[in-house]
C-alpha positions as CSV (number, residue, x, y, z in Angstrom):
1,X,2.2,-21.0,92.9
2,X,-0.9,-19.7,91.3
3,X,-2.1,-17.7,93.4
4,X,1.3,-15.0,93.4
5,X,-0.4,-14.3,89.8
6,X,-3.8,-15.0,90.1
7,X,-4.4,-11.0,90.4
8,X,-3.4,-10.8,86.4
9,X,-6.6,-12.4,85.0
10,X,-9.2,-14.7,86.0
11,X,-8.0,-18.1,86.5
12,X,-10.9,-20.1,84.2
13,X,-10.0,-18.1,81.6
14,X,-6.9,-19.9,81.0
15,X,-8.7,-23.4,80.8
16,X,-11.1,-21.9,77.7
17,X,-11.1,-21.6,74.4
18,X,-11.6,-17.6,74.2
19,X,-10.2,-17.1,70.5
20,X,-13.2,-19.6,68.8
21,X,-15.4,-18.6,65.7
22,X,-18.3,-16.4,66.7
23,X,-21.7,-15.7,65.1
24,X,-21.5,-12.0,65.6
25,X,-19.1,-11.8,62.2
26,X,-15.6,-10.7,63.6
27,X,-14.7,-14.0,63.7
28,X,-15.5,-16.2,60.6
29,X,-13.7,-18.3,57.7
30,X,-15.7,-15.8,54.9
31,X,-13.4,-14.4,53.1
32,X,-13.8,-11.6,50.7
33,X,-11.1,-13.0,47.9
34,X,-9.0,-10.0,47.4
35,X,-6.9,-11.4,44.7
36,X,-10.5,-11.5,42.3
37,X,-9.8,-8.6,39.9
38,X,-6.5,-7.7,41.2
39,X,-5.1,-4.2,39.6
40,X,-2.1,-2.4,40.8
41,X,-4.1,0.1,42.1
42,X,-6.6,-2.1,43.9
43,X,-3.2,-3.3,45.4
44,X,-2.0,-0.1,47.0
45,X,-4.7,0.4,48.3
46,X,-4.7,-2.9,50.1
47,X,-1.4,-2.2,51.6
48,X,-2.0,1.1,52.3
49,X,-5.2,0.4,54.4
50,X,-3.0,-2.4,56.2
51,X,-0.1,-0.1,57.2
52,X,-2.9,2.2,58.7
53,X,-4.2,-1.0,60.8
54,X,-6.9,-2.1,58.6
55,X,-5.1,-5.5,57.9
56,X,-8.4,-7.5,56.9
57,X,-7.7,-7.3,53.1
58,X,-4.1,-8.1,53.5
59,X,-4.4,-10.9,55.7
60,X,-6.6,-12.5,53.2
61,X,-4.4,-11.9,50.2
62,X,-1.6,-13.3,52.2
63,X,-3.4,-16.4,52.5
64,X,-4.6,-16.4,49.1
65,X,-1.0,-16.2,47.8
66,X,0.1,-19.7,49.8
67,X,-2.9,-21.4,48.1
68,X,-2.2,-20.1,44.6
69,X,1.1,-19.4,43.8
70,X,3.0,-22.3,43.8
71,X,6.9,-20.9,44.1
72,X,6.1,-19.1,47.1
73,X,3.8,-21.9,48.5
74,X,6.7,-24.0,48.3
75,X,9.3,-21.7,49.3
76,X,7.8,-20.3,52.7
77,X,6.6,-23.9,53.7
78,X,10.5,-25.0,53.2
79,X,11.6,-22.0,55.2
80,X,9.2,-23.2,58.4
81,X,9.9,-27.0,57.9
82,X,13.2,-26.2,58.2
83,X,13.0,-24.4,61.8
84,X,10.2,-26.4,62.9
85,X,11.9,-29.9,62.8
86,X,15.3,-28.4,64.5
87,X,16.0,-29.9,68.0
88,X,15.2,-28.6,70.8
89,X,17.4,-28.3,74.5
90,X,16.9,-26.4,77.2
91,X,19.2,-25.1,79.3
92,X,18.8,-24.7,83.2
93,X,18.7,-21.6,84.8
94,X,21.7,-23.1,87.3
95,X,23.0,-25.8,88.9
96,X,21.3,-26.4,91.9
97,X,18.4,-29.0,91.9
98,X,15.9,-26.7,91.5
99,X,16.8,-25.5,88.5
100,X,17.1,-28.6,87.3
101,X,13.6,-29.9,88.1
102,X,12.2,-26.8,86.8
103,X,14.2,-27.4,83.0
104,X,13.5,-31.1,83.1
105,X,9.4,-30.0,83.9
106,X,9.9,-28.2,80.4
107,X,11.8,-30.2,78.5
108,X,9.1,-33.4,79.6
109,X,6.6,-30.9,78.0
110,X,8.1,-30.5,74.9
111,X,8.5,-34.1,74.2
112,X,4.4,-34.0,72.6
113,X,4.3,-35.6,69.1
114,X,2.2,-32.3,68.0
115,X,4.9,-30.1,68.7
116,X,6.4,-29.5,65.3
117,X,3.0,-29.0,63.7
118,X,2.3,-26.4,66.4
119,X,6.0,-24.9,65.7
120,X,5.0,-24.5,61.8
121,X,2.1,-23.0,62.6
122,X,3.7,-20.6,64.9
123,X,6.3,-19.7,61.7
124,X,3.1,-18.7,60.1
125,X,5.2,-15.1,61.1
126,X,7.1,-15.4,58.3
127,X,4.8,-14.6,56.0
128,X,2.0,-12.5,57.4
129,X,4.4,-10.7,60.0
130,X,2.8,-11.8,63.1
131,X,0.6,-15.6,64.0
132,X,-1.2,-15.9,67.6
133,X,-1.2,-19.0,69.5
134,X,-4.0,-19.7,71.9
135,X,-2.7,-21.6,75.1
136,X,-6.0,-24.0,76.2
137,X,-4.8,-25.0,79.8
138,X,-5.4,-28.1,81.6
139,X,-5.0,-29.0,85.1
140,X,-3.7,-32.4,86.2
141,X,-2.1,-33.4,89.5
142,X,-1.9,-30.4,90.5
143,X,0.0,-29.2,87.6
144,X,-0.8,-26.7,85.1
145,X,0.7,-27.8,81.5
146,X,-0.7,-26.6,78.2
147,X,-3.3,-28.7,76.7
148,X,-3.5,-27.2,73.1
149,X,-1.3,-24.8,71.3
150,X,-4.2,-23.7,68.6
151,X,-3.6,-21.6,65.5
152,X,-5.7,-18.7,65.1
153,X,-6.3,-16.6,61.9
154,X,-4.7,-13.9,62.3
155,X,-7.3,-11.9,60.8
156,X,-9.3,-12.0,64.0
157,X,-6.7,-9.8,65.4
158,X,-6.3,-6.1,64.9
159,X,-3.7,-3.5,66.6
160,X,-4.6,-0.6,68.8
161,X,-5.4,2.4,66.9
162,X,-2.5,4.9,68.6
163,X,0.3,2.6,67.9
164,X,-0.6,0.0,65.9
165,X,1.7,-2.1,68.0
166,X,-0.3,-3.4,70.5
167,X,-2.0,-6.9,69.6
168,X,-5.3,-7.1,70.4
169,X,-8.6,-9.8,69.9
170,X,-11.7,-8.7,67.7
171,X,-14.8,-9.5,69.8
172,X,-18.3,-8.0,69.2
173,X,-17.3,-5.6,71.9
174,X,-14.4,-4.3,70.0
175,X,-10.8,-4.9,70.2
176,X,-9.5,-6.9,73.6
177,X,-6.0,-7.0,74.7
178,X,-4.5,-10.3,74.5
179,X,-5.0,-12.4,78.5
180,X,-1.8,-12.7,79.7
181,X,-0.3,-16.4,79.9
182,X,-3.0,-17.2,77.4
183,X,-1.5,-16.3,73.9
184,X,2.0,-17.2,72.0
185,X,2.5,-14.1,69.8
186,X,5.1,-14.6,67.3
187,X,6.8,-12.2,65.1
188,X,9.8,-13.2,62.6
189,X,10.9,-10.2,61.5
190,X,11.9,-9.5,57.6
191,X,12.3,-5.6,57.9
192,X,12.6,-3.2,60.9
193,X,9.2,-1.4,61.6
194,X,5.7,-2.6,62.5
195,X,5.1,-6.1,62.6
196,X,2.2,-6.0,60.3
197,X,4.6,-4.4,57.7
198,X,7.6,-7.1,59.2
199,X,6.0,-9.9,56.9
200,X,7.3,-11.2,53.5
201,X,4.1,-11.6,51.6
202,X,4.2,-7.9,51.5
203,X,7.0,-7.8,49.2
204,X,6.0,-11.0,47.6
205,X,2.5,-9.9,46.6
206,X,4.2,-7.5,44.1
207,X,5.7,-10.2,41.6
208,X,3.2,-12.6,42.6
209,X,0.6,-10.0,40.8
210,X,3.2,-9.4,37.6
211,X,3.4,-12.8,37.4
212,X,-0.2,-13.3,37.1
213,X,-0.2,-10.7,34.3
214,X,2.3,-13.1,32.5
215,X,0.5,-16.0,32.8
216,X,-2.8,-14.7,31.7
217,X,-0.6,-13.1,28.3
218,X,0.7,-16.8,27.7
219,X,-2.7,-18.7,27.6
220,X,-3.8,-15.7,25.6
221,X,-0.9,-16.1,23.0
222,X,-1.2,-20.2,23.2
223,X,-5.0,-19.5,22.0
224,X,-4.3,-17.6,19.3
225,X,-0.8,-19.2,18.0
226,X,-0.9,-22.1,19.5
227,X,-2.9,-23.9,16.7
228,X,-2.5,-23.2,12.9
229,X,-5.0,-20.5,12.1
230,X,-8.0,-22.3,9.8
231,X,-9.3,-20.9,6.9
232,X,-12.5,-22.4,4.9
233,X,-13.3,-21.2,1.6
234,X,-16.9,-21.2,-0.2
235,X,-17.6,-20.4,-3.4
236,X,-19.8,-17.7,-5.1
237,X,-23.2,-20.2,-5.2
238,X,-22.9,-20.9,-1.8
239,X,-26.1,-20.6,0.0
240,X,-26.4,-19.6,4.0
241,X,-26.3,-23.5,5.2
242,X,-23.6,-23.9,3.4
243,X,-21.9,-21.6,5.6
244,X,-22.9,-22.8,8.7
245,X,-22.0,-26.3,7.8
246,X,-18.3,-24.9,6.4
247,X,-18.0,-22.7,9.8
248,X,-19.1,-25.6,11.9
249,X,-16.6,-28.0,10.0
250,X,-14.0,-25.0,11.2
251,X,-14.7,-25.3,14.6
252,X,-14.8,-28.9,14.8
253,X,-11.4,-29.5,13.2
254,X,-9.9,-27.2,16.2
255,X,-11.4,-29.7,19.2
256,X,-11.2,-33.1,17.3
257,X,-9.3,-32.7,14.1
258,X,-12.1,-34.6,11.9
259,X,-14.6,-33.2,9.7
260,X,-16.8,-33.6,6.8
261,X,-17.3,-31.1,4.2
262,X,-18.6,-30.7,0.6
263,X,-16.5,-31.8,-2.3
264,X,-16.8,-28.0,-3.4
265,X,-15.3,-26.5,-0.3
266,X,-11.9,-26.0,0.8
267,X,-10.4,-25.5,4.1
268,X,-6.7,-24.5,4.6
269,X,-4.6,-24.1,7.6
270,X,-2.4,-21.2,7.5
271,X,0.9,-21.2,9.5
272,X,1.2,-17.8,11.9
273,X,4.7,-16.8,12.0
274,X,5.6,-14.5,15.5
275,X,9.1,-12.9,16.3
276,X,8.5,-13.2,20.2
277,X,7.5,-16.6,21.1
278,X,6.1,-18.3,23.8
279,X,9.9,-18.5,25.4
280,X,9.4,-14.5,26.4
281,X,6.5,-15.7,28.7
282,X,8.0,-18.6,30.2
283,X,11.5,-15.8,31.0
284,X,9.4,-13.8,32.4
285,X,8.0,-16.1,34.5
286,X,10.7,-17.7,35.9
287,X,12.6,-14.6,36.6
288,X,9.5,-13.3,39.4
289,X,9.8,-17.0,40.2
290,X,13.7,-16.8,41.7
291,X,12.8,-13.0,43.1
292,X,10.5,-14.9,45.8
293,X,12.8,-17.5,46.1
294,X,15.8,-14.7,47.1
295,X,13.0,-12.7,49.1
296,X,12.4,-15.9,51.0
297,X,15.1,-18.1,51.0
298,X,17.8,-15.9,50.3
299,X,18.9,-17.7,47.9
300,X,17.9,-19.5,44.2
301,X,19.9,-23.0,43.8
302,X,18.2,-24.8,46.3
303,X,14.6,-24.2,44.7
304,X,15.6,-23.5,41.3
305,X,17.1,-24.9,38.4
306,X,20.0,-22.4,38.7
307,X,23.3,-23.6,37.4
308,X,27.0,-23.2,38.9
309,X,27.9,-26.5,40.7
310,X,28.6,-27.7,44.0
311,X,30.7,-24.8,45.1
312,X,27.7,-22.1,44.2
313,X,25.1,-24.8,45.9
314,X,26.6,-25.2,48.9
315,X,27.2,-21.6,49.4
316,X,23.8,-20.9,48.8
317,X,22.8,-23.2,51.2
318,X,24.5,-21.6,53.7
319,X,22.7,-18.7,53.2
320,X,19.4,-20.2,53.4
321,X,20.8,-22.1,57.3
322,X,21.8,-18.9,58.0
323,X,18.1,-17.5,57.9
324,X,17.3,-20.9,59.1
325,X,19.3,-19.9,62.3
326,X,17.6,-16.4,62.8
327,X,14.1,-17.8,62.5
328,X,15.1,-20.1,65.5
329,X,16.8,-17.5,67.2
330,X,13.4,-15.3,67.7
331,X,10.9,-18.6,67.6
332,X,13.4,-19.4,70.8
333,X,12.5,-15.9,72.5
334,X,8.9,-15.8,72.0
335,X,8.7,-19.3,73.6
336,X,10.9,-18.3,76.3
337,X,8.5,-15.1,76.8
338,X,5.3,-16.5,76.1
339,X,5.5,-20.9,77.2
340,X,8.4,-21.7,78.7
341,X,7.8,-18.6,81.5
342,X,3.8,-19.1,82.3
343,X,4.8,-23.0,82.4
344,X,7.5,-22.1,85.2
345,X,5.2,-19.6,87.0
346,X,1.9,-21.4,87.1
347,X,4.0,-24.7,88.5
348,X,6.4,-22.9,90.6
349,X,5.9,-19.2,91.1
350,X,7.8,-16.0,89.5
351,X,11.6,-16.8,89.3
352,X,14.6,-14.3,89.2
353,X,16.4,-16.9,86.4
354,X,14.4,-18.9,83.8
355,X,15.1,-21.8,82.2
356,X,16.0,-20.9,78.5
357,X,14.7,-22.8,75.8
358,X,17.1,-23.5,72.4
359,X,15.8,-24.4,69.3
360,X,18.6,-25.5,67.0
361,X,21.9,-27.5,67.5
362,X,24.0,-25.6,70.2
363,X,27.6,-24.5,68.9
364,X,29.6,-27.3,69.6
365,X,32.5,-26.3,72.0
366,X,36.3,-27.4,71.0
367,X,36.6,-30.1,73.0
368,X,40.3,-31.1,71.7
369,X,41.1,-27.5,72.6
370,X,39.6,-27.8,75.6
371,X,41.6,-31.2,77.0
372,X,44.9,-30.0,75.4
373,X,44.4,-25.9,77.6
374,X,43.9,-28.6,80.8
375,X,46.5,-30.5,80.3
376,X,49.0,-27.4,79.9
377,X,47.3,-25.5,82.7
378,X,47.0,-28.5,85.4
379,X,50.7,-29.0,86.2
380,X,50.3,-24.7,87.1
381,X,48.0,-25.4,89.8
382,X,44.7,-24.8,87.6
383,X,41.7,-25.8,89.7
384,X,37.9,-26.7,88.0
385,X,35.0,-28.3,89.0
386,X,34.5,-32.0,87.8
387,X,30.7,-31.1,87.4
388,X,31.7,-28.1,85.0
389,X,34.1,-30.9,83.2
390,X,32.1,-33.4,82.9
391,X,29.0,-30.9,81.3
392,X,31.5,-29.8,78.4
393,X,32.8,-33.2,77.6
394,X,28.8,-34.9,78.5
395,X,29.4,-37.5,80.5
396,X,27.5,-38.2,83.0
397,X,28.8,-38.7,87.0
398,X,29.5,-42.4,87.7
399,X,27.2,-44.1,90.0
400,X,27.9,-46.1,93.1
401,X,27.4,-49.6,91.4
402,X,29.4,-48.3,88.2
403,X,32.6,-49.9,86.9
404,X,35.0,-46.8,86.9
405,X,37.4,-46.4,84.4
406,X,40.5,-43.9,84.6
407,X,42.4,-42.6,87.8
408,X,42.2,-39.8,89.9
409,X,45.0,-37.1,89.3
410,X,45.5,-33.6,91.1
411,X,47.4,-30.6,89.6
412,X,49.8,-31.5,92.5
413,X,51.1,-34.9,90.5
414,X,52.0,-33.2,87.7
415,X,55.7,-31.3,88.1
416,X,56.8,-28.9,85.9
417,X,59.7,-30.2,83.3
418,X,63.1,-28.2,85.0
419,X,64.3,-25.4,82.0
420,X,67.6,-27.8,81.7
421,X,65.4,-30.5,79.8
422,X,64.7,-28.3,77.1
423,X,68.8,-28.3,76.4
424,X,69.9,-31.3,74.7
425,X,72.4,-33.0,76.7
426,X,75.0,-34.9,74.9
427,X,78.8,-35.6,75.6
428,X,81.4,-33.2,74.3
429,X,83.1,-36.2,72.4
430,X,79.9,-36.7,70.5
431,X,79.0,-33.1,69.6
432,X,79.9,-31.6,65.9
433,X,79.6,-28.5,65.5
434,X,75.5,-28.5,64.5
435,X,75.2,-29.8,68.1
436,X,77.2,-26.4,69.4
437,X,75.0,-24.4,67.9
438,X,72.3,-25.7,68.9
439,X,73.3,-25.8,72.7
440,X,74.0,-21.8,72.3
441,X,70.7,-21.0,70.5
442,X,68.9,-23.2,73.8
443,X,70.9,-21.8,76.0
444,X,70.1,-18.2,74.8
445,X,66.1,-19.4,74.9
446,X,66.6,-20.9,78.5
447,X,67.1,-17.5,79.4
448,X,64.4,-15.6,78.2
449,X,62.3,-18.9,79.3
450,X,62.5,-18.6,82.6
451,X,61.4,-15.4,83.8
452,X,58.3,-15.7,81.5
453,X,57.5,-19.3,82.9
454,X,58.1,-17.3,86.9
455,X,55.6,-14.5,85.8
456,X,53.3,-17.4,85.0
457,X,53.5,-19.8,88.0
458,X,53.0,-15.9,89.8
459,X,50.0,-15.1,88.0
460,X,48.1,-19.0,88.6
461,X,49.3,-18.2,92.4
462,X,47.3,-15.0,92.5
463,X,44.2,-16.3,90.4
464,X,43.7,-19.2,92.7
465,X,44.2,-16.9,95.5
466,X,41.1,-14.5,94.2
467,X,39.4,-17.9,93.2
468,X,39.7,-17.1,89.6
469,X,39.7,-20.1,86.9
470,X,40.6,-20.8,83.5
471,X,38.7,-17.6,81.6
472,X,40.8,-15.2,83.7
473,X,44.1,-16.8,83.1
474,X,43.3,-16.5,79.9
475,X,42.8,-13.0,79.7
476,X,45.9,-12.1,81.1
477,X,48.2,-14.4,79.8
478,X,48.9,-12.0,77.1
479,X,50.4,-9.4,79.7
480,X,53.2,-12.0,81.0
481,X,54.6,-12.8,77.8
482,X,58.2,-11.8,77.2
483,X,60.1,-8.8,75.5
484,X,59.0,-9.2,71.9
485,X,62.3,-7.0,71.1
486,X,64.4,-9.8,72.7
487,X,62.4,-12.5,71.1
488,X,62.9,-10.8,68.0
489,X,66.4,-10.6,68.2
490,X,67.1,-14.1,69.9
491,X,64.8,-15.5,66.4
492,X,67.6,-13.7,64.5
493,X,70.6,-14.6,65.3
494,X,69.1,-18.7,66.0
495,X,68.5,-18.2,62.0
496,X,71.5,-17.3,61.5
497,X,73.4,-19.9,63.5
498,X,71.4,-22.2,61.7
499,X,72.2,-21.7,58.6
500,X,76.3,-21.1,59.7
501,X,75.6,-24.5,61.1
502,X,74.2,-25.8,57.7
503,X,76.7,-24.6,55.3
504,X,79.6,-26.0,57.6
505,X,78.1,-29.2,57.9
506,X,77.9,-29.5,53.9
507,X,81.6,-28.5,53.2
């Protein structure tokens, strides 16, 4: 139990909160606001500093982007809502008991009503290249089971300096390695390389700014053209509060289109013709707009108002479950590696096989395919365990008070159909000349049919002999076929029997 791994760490620590807010400063929820005067330039810099470990400034502007900019807001939180609410099974690590208490012990965990919160702040990866997850542990009959999964800004985390690999927590000490059994560290990765460089906000950040740039150039050009432009004219006796009444009347006809003025002044609104429009804005907009949804979605007409009909939508769907499928892929191994294992050995010691947890639905097995390969294979002497059958079909064993349906049948029931009832048997008086031809093309497949069917009954005889099932048969099947040369020449001349047979039978 505990104790095997007690040496790691020391136990308390697990049953803390070690990650919280502290007063010393490397901990708080002040942020600088990055984005505030954001040039180019400023942005380099930015990156560059993160990509040498300083990921402060980053971190920040990733967060700032979420909050702000609405397309990829929406975008990245439809990316994790679309892992986080995916089933989840997990699959024992065999088939004795054991391993079956020790998979049902986490799959009873994971039925927690917080759990897809906690997965979606996990996913938090996605964007900023790498989230941390602090496990607070409880203890309860004598079980140890995770009492919070807590989110922690990843800006209170920092990489050691020599490889900039190594997470690590900020403390007023300096940088601490993460406690073993104490942290989920998740990285989705969007690019080979270092997982603060994995992230998508990274690429993102660069239309994001652009788009900015746009959007400040289109409230600049709606100020100026958006209105007619307003003219007041005074004449040559006109005396300085004159002026100011005409300039106020000016003003005030902009905000509340009333005004008063002398019956000697004259106001005119002059119409400002422009060859670009406000259209060149909106383009320019939308087109950074679908580059974040492709960076993060893979993909436009699911987001977007993209045209090309159902055909183009569903294949762009695809693309976005298929990214959908990844994310739970590597969400699955970082809860194998950093839950589902401490669960296992704080409850029941280190084990050589874990159980493996799956998030997504499981590729469903041809079970058609299946029954049919059975029934071929049964009458052969092909041997499996009901156990096995029953898993791939899920049913469940019948119980001792349970009606049961069906009857029991071995491979030694079933007999093999003798070669003579492939031949159509039918008295000579009866058979036309169709029916001859027939009997000779059978006849001539009747004898390349039986030694393929003897190598066959050899090879099941041999594979039950080494204990060998269904995948091995498999596999070798393909040497025991017949001559393809003979088979090629037997199809021949059966064609052209057939069609002898034809043409008689129509003259």
């Amino acid at each position: 139990m505990f104790d095997k791994i007690k040496s790691y760490f020391n136990r308390s620590l697990l049953t803390q909160e070690e990650a919280s807010p502290v007063i010393a400063g490397v901990r708080d929820y002040y942020s600088s606001f990055p984005s505030n005067g954001l040039t180019p330039v400023k942005l380099a810099r930015i990156l560059r500093d993160a990509a040498e470990g300083d990921v402060l400034a980053y971190l920040e502007l990733a967060e700032e982007m979420e909050e702000k900019d609405t397309q990829y807001s929406t975008v990245l939180s439809t990316r994790k809502r679309t892992v986080a609410q995916l089933d989840i099974t997990v699959v024992p690590s065999g088939d004795g008991p054991e391993e079956q208490r020790q998979s049902d012990f986490v799959r009873d965990f994971l039925k927690r009503d917080t759990l897809e919160t906690e997965l979606f702040d996990m996913l938090d990866a996605i964007g900023k290249g790498f989230s941390v997850t602090e496990i607070v542990w409880e203890t309860s009959e004598n079980q140890w089971l995770p009492k919070k999964l807590n989110w922690i800004d990843p800006r209170w985390f920092g990489f050691v300096a020599n490889d900039l690999a190594t997470p690590c927590l900020r403390t007023p000490e300096g940088l601490k390695e993460l406690t073993p059994f104490k942290y989920i560290y998740t990285t989705i990765k969007a690019k080979s390389g270092l997982d603060i460089r994995g992230g998508l906000a990274r690429a993102a950040v660069w239309p994001d700014l652009f788009k900015n740039y746009s959007a400040k150039d289109w409230v600049s050009f709606l100020e100026v053209y958006g209105h007619p432009f307003r003219v007041g004219k005074y004449g040559k006796g006109a005396t300085d509060k004159d002026k100011r009444n005409l300039l106020q009347a000016v003003y005030t006809i902009g905000a509340d289109a009333a005004a008063i003025i002398p019956q000697d002044m004259v106001i005119e609104f002059l119409k400002t013709e422009t060859s670009a429009g406000s259209d060149a804005f909106q383009r320019h907009i939308e087109y950074y707009d679908q580059a974040i949804s492709k960076l993060v979605l893979g993909q436009t007409t699911t987001t977007d108002a993209i045209s090309g009909g159902h055909a183009v939508s569903k294949e762009h769907n695809e693309v976005r479950m298929d990214i959908a499928s990844s994310d739970a892929k590597q969400l699955s191994a970082v809860l194998n590696r950093d839950l589902v294992r401490p669960i296992i050995d704080l409850n029941f010691g280190r084990q050589r096989r874990y159980p493996q947890l799956i998030i997504g639905t499981p590729e469903k097995e041809d079970i058609s395919a299946l029954v049919q390969n059975i029934g071929v294979l049964a009458p052969y002497g092909l041997t499996l365990s009901k156990k096995q059958l029953r898993s791939k079909l899920g049913l469940d064993a019948p119980e001792d008070a349970d009606d049961v349906f069906g009857q029991v049948m071995t491979p030694a029931s079933f007999e093999r159909p003798p070669a003579a009832a492939f031949n159509k048997q039918s008295s000579p008086a009866a058979a036309d000349f169709v029916d001859e031809v027939a009997d000779e093309a059978l006849q001539d497949w009747e004898m390349l049919e039986e030694p393929l069917l003897n190598k066959v009954d050899g090879l099941i005889e041999k594979l039950i002999a080494e204990g060998k099932g269904l995948e091995e048969l498999k596999k070798q099947l393909p040497e025991v076929s017949a001559d393809p040369k003979r088979l090629a020449v037997s199809l021949a001349n059966n064609a052209v029997y057939t069609r002898a047979a034809g043409e008689k039978d129509d003259g």
